[in-house]
N, CA, C and O atoms as CSV, one atom per row, in Angstrom:
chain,resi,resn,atom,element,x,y,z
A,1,UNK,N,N,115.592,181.204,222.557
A,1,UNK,CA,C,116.878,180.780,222.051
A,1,UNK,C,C,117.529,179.879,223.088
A,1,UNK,O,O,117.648,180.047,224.302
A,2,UNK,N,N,117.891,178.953,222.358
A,2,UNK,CA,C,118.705,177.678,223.341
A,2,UNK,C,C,120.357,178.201,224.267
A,2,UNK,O,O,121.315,178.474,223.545
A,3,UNK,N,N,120.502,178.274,225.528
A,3,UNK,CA,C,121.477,178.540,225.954
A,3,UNK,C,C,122.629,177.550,225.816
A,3,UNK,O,O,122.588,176.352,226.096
A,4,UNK,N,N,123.698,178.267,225.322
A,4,UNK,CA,C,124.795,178.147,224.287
A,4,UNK,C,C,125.411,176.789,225.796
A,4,UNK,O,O,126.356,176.285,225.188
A,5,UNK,N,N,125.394,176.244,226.832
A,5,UNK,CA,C,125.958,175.373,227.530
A,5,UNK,C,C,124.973,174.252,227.152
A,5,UNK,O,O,125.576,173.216,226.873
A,6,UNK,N,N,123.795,174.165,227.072
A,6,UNK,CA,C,122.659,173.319,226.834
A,6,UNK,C,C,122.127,172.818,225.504
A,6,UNK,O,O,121.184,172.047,225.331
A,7,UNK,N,N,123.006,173.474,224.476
A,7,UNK,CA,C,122.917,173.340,223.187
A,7,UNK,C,C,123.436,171.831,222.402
A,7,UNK,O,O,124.636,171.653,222.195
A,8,UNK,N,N,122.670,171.061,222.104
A,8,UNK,CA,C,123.131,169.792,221.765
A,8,UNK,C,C,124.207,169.727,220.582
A,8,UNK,O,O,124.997,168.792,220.447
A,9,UNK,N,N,124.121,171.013,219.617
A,9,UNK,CA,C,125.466,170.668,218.665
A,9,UNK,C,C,126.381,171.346,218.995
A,9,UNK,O,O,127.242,171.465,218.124
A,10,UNK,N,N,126.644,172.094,220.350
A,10,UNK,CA,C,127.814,172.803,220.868
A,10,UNK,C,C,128.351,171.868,221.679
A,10,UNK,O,O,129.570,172.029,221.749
A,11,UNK,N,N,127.998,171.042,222.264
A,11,UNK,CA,C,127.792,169.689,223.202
A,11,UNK,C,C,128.749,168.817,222.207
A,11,UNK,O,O,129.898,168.576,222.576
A,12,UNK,N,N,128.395,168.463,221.262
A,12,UNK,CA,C,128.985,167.155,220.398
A,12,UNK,C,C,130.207,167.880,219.684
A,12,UNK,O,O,131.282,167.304,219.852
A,13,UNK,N,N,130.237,169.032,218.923
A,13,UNK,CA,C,131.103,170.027,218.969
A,13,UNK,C,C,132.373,169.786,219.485
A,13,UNK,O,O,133.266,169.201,218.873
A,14,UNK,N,N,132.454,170.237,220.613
A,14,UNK,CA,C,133.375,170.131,221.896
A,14,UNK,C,C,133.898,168.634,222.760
A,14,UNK,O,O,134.801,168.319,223.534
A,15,UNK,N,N,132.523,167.862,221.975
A,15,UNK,CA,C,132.762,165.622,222.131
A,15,UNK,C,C,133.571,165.658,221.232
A,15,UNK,O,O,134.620,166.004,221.775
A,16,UNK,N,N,133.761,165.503,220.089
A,16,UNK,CA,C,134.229,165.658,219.028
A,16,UNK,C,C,135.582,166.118,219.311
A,16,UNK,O,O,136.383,165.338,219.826
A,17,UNK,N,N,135.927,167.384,219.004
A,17,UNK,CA,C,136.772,167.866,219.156
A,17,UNK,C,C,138.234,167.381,220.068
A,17,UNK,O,O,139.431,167.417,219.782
A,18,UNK,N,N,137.399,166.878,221.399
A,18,UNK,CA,C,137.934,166.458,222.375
A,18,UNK,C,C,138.648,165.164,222.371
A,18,UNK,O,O,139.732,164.842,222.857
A,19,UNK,N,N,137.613,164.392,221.584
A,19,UNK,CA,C,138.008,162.843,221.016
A,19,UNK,C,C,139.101,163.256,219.896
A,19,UNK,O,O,140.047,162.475,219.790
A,20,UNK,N,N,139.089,164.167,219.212
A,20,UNK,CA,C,139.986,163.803,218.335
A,20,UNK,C,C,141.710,164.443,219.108
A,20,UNK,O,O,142.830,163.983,218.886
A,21,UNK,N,N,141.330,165.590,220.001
A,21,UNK,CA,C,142.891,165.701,220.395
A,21,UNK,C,C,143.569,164.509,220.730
A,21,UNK,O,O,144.703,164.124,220.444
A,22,UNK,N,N,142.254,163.769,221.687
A,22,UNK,CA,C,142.763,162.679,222.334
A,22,UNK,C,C,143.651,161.477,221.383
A,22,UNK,O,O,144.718,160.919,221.636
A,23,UNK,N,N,142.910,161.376,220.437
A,23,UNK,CA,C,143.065,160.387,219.296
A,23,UNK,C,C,144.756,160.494,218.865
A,23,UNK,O,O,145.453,159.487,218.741
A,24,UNK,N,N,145.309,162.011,218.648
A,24,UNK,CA,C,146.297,162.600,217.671
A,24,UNK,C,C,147.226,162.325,218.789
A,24,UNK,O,O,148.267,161.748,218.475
A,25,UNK,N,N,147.041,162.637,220.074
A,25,UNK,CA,C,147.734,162.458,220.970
A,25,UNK,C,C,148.632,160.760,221.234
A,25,UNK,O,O,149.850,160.598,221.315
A,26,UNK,N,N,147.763,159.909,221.301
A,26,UNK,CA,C,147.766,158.697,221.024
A,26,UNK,C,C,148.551,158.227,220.201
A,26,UNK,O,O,149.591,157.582,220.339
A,27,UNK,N,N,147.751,158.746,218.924
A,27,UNK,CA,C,148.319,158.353,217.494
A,27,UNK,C,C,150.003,158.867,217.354
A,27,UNK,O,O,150.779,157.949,217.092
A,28,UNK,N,N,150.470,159.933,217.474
A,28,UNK,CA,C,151.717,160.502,218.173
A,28,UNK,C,C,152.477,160.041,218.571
A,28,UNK,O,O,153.639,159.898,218.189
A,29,UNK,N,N,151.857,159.657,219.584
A,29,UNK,CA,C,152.861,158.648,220.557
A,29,UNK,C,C,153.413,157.248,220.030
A,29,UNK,O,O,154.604,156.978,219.875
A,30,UNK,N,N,152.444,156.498,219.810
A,30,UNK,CA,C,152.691,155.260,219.256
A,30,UNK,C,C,153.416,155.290,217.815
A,30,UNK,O,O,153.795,154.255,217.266
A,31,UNK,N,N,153.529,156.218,217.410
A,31,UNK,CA,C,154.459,156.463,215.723
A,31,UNK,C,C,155.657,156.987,216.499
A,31,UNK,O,O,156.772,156.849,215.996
A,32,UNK,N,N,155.579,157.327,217.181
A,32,UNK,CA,C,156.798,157.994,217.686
A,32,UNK,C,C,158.223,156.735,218.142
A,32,UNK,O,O,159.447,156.838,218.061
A,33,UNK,N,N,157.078,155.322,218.744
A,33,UNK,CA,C,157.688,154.370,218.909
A,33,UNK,C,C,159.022,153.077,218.444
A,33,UNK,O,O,158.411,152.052,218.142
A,34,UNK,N,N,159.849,152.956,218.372
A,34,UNK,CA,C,160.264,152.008,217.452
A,34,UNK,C,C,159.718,150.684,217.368
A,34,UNK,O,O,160.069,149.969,216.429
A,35,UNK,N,N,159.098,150.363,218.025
A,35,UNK,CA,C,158.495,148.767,217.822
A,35,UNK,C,C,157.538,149.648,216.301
A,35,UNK,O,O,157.714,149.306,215.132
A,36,UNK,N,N,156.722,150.605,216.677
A,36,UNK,CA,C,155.790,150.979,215.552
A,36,UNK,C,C,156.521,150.826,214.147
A,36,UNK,O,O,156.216,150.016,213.272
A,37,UNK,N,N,157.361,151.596,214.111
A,37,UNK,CA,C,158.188,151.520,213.051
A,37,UNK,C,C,158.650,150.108,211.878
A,37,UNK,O,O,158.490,149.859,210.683
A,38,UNK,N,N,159.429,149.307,213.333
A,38,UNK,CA,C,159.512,147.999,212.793
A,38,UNK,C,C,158.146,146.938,212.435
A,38,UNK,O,O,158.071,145.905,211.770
A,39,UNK,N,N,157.219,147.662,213.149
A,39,UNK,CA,C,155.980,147.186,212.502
A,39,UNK,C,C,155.901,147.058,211.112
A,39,UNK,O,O,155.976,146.017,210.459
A,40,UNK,N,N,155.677,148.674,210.548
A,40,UNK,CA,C,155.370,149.185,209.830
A,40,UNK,C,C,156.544,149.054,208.661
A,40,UNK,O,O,156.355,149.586,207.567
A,41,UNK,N,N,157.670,148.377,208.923
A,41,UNK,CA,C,158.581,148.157,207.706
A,41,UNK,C,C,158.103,146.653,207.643
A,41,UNK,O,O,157.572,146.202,206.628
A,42,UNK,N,N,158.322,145.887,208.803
A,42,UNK,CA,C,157.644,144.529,208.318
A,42,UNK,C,C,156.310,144.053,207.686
A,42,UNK,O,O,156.388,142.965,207.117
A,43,UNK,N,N,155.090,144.670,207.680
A,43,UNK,CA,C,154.659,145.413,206.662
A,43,UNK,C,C,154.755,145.461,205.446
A,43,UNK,O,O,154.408,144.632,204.605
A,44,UNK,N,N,155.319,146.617,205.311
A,44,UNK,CA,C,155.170,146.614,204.053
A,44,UNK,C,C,156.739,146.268,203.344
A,44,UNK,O,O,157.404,147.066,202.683
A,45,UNK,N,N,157.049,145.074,203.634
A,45,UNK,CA,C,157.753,144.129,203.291
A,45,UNK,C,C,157.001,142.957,202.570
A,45,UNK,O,O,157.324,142.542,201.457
A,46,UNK,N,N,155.812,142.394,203.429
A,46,UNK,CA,C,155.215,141.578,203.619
A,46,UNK,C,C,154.037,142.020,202.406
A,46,UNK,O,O,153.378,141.216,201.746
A,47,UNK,N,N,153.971,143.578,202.313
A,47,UNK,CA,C,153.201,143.530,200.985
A,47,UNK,C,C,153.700,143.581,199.507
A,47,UNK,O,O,153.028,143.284,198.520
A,48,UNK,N,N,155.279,144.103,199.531
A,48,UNK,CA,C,155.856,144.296,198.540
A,48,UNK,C,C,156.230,142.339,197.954
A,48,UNK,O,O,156.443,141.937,196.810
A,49,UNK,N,N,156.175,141.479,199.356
A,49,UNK,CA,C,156.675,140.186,198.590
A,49,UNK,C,C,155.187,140.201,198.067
A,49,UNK,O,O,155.086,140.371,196.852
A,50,UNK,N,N,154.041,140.055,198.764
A,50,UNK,CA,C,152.524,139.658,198.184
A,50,UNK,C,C,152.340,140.430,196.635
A,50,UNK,O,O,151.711,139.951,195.691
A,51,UNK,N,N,152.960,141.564,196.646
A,51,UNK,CA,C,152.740,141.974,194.951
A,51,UNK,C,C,153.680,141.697,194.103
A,51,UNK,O,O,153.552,142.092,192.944
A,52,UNK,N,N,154.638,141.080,194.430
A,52,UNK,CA,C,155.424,140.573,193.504
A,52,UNK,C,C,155.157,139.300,193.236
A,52,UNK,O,O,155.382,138.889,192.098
A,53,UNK,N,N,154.547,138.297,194.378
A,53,UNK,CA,C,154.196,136.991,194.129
A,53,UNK,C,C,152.626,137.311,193.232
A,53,UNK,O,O,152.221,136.263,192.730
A,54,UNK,N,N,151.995,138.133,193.037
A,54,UNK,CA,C,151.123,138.525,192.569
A,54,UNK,C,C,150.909,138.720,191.177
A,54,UNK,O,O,149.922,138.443,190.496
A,55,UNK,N,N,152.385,139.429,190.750
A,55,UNK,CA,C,152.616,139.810,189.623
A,55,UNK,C,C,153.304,138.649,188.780
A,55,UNK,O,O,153.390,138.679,187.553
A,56,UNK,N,N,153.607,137.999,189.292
A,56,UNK,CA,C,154.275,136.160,189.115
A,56,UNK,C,C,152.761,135.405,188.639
A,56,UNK,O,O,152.624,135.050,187.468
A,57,UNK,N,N,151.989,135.262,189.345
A,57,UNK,CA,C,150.868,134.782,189.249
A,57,UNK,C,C,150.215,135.152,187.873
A,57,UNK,O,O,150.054,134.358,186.947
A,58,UNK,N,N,149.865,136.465,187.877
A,58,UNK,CA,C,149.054,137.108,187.239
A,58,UNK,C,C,150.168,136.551,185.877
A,58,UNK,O,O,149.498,136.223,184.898
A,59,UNK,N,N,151.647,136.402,185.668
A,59,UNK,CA,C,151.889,136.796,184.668
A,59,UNK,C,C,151.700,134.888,184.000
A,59,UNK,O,O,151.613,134.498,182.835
A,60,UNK,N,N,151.695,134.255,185.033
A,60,UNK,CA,C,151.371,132.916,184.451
A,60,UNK,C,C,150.079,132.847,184.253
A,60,UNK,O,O,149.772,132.028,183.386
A,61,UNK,N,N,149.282,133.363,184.702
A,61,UNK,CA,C,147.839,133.271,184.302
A,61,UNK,C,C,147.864,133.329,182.542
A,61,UNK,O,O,147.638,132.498,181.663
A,62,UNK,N,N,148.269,134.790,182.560
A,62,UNK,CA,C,147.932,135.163,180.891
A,62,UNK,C,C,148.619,134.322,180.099
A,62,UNK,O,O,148.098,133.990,179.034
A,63,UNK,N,N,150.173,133.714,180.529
A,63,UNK,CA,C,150.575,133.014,179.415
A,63,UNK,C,C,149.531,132.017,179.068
A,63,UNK,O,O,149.159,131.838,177.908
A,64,UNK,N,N,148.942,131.199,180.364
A,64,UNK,CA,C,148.204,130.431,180.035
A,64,UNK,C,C,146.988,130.322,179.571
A,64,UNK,O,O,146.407,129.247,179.424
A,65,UNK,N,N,146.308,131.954,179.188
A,65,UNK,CA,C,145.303,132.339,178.463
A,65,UNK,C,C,145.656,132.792,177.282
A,65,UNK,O,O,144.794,133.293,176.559
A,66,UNK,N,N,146.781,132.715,176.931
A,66,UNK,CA,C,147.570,132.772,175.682
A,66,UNK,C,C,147.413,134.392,175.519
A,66,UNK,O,O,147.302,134.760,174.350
A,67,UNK,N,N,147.388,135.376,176.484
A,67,UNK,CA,C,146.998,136.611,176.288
A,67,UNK,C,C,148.765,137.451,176.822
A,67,UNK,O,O,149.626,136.968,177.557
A,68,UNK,N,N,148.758,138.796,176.103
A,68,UNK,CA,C,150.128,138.737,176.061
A,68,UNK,C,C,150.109,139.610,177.564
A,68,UNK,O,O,148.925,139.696,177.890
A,69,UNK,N,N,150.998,140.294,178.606
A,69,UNK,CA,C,151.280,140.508,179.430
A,69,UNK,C,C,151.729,142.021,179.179
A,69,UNK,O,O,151.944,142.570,178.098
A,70,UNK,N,N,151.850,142.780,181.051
A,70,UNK,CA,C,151.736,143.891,180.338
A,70,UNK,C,C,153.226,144.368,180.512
A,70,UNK,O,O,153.415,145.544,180.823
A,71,UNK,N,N,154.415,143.425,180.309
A,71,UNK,CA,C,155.875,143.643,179.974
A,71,UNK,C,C,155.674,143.614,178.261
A,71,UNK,O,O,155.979,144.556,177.529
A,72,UNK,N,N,155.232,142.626,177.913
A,72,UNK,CA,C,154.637,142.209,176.546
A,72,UNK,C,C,154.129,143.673,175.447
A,72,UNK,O,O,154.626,144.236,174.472
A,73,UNK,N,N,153.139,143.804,176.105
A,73,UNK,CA,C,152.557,145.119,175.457
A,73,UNK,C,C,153.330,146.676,175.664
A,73,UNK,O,O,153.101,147.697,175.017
A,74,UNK,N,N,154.108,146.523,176.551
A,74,UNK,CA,C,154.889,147.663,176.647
A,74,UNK,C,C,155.982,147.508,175.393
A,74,UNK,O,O,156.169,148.310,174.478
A,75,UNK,N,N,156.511,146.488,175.583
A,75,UNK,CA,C,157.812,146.118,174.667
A,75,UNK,C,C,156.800,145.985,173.353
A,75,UNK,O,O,157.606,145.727,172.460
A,76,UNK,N,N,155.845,146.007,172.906
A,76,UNK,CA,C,155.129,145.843,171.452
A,76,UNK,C,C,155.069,147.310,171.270
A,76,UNK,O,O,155.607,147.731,170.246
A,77,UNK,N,N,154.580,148.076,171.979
A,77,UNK,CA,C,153.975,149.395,172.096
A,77,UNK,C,C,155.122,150.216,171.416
A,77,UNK,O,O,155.078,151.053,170.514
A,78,UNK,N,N,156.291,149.642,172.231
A,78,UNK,CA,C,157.244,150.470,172.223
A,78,UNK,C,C,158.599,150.266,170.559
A,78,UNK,O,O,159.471,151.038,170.159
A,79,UNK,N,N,158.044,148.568,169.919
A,79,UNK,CA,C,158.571,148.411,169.178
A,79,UNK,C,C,157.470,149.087,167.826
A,79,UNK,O,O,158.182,149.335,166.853
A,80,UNK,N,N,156.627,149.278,167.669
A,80,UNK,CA,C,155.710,149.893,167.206
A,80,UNK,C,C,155.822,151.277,167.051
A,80,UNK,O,O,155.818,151.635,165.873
A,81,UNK,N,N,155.941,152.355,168.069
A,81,UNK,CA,C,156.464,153.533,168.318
A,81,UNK,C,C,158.337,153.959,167.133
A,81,UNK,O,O,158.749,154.901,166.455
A,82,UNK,N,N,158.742,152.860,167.463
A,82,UNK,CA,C,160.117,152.816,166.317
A,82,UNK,C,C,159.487,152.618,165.167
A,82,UNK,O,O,159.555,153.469,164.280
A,83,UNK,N,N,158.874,151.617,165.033
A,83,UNK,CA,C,158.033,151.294,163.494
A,83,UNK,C,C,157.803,152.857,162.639
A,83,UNK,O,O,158.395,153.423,161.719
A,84,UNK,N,N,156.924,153.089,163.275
A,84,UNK,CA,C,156.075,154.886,163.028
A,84,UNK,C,C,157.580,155.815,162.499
A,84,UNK,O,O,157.836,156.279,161.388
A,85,UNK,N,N,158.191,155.841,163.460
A,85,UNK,CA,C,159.122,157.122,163.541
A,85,UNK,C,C,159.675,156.480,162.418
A,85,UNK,O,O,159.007,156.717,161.412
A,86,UNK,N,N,160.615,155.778,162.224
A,86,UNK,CA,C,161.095,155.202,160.484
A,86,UNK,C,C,160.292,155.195,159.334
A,86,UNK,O,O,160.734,155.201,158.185
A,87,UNK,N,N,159.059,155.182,159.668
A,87,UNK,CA,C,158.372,155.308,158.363
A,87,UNK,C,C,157.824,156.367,157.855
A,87,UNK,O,O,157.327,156.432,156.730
A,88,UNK,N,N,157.923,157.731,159.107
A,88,UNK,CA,C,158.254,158.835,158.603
A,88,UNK,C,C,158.993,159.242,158.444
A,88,UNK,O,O,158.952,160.210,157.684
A,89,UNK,N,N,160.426,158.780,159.105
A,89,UNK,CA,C,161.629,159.721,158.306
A,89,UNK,C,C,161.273,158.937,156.523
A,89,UNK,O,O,161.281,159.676,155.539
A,90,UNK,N,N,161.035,157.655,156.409
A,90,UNK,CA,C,161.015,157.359,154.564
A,90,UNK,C,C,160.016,157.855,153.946
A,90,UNK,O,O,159.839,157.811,152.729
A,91,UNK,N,N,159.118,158.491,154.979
A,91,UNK,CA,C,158.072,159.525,153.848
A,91,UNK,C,C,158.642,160.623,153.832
A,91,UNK,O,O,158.388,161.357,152.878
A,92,UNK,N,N,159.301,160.949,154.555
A,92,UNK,CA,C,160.121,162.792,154.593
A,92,UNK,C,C,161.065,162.524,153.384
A,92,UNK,O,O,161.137,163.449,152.575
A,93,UNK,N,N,161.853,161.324,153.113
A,93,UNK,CA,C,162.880,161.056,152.181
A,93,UNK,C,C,162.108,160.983,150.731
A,93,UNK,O,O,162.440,161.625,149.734
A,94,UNK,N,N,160.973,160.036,150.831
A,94,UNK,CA,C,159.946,160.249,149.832
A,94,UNK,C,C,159.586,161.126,149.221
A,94,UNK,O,O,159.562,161.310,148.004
A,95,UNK,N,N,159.251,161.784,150.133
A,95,UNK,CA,C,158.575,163.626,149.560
A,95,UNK,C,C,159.933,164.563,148.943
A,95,UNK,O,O,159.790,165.305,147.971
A,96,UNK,N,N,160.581,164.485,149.296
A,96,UNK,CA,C,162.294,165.270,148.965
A,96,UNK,C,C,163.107,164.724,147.856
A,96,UNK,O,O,164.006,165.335,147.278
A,97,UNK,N,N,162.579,163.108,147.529
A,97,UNK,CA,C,163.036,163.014,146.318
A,97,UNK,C,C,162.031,163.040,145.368
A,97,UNK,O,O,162.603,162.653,144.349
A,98,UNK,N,N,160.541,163.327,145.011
A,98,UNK,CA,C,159.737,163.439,144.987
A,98,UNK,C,C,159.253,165.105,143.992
A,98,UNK,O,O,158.588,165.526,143.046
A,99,UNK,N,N,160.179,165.506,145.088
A,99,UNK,CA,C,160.000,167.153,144.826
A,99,UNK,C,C,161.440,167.583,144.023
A,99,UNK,O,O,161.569,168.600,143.343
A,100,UNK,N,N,162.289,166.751,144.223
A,100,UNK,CA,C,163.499,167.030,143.232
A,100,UNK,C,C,163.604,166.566,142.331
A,100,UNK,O,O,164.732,166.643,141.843
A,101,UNK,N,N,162.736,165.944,141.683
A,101,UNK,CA,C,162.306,164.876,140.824
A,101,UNK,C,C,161.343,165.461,139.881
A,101,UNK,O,O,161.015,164.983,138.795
A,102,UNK,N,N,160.809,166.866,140.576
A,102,UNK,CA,C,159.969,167.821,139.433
A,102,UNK,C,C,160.297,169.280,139.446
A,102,UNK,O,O,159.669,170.302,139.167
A,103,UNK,N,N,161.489,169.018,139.865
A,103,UNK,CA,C,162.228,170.423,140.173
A,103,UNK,C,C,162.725,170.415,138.539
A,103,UNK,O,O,162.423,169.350,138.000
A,104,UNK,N,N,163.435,171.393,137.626
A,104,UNK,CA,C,164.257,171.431,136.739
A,104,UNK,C,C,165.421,171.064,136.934
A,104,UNK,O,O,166.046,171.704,137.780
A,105,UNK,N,N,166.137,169.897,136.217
A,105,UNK,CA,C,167.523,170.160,135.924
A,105,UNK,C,C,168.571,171.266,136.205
A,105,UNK,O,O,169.489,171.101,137.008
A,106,UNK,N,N,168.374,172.439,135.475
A,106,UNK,CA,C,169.354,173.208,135.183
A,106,UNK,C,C,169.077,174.571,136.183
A,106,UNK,O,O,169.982,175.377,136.398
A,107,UNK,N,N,167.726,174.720,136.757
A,107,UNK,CA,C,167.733,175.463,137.548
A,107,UNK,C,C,166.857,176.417,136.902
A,107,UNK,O,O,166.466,177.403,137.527
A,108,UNK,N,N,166.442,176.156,135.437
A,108,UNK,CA,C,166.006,177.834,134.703
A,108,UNK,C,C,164.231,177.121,134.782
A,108,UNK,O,O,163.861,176.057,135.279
A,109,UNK,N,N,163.681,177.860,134.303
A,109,UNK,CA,C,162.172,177.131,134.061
A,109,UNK,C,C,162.237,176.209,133.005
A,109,UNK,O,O,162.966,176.184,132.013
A,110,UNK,N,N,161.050,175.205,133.521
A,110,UNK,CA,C,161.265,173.813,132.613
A,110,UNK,C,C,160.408,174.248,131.595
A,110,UNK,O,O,159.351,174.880,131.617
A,111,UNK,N,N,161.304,173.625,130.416
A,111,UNK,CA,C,160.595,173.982,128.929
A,111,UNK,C,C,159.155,173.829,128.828
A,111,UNK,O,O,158.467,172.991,129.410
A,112,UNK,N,N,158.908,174.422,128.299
A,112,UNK,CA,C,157.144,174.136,127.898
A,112,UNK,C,C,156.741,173.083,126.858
A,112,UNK,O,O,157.269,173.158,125.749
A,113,UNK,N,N,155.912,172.171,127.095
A,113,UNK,CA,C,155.723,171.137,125.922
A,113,UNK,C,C,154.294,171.605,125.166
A,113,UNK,O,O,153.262,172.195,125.487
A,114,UNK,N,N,154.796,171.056,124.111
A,114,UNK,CA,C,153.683,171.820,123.262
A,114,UNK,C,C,152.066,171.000,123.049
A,114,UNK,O,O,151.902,169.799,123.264
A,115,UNK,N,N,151.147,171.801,122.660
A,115,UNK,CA,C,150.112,171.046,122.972
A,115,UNK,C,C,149.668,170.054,122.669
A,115,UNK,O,O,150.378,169.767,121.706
A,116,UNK,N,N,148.745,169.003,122.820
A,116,UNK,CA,C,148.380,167.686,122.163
A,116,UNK,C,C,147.629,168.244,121.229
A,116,UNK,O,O,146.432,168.279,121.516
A,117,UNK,N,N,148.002,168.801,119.963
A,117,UNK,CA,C,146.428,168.894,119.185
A,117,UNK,C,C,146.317,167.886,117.772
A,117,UNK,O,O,145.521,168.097,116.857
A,118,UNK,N,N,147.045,167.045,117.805
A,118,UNK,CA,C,146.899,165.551,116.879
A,118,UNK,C,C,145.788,164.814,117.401
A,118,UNK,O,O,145.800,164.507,118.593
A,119,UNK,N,N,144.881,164.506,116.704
A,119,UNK,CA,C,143.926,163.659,116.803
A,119,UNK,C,C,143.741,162.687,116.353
A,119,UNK,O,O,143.712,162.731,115.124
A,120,UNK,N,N,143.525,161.353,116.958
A,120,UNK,CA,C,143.622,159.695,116.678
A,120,UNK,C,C,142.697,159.894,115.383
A,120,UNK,O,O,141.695,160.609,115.403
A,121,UNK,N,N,143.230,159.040,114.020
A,121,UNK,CA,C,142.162,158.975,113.120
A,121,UNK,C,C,140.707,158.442,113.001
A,121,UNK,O,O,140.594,157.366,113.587
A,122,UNK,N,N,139.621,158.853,112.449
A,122,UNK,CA,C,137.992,158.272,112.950
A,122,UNK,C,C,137.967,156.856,112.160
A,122,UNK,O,O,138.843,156.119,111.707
A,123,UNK,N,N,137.050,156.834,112.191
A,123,UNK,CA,C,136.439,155.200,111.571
A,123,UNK,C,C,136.664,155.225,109.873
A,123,UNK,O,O,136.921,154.246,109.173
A,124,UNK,N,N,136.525,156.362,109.514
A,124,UNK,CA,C,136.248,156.522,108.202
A,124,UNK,C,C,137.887,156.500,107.704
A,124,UNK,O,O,138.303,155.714,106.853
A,125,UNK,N,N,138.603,157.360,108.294
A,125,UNK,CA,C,139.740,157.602,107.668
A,125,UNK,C,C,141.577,155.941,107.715
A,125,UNK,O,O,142.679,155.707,107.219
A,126,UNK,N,N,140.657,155.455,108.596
A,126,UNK,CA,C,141.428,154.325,108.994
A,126,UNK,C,C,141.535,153.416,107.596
A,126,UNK,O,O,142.596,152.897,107.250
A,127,UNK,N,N,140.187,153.285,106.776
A,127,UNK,CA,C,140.578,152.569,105.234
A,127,UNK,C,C,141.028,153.167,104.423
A,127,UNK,O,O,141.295,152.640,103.343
């Protein structure tokens, strides 16, 4: 059995380990900094203009692929979504006049109609 000082993955283990306190330590410090800071807002300043000039871009692209945009499709989506909901409240209105419409009048049971038993005259009886 390999003695536990001479052991090559107890060795890297403890490299490892060591590198990374070192690292956090570092890393720590320099966030801790205000230059870091103002870095890090100028930054992402510098990315918020790049995605907005981005989203500028992108949105002239599509006009000019005649393809609609995705302010476009939200506002369709969303005028569509109203579409639906109105055209079920006029099927709910549909169905309710629908059903009152074979309800009785008077409230009692609807009369009974009497049966079809007249029969169209045949060929023979027509002369």
């Amino acid at each position: 059995m390999a003695d536990k000082g001479n052991d090559p993955a107890v060795i890297w283990q403890t490299m490892i380990g060591e590198m990374e306190k070192g690292f956090n330590a570092f890393a720590n410090q320099a966030m801790s900094s205000p230059e870091f800071s103002k870095a890090m807002n100028q930054v992402g300043g510098a990315t918020a203009g790049a995605q907005k000039q981005l989203g500028e871009l992108m949105e002239k692209y599509l006009l000019a692929m005649n393809l609609p945009s995705r302010a476009q499709l939200v506002g369709m989506a969303e005028r569509l979504q109203s579409i639906e909901s109105q055209l079920n409240e006029i099927k709910a209105l549909l169905h309710q006049v629908h059903r009152n419409s074979l309800a009785p009048e008077g409230g009692y049971g609807a009369t009974p109609r009497p049966p079809r038993t007249k029969r169209p005259p045949s060929e023979g009886e027509q002369k």
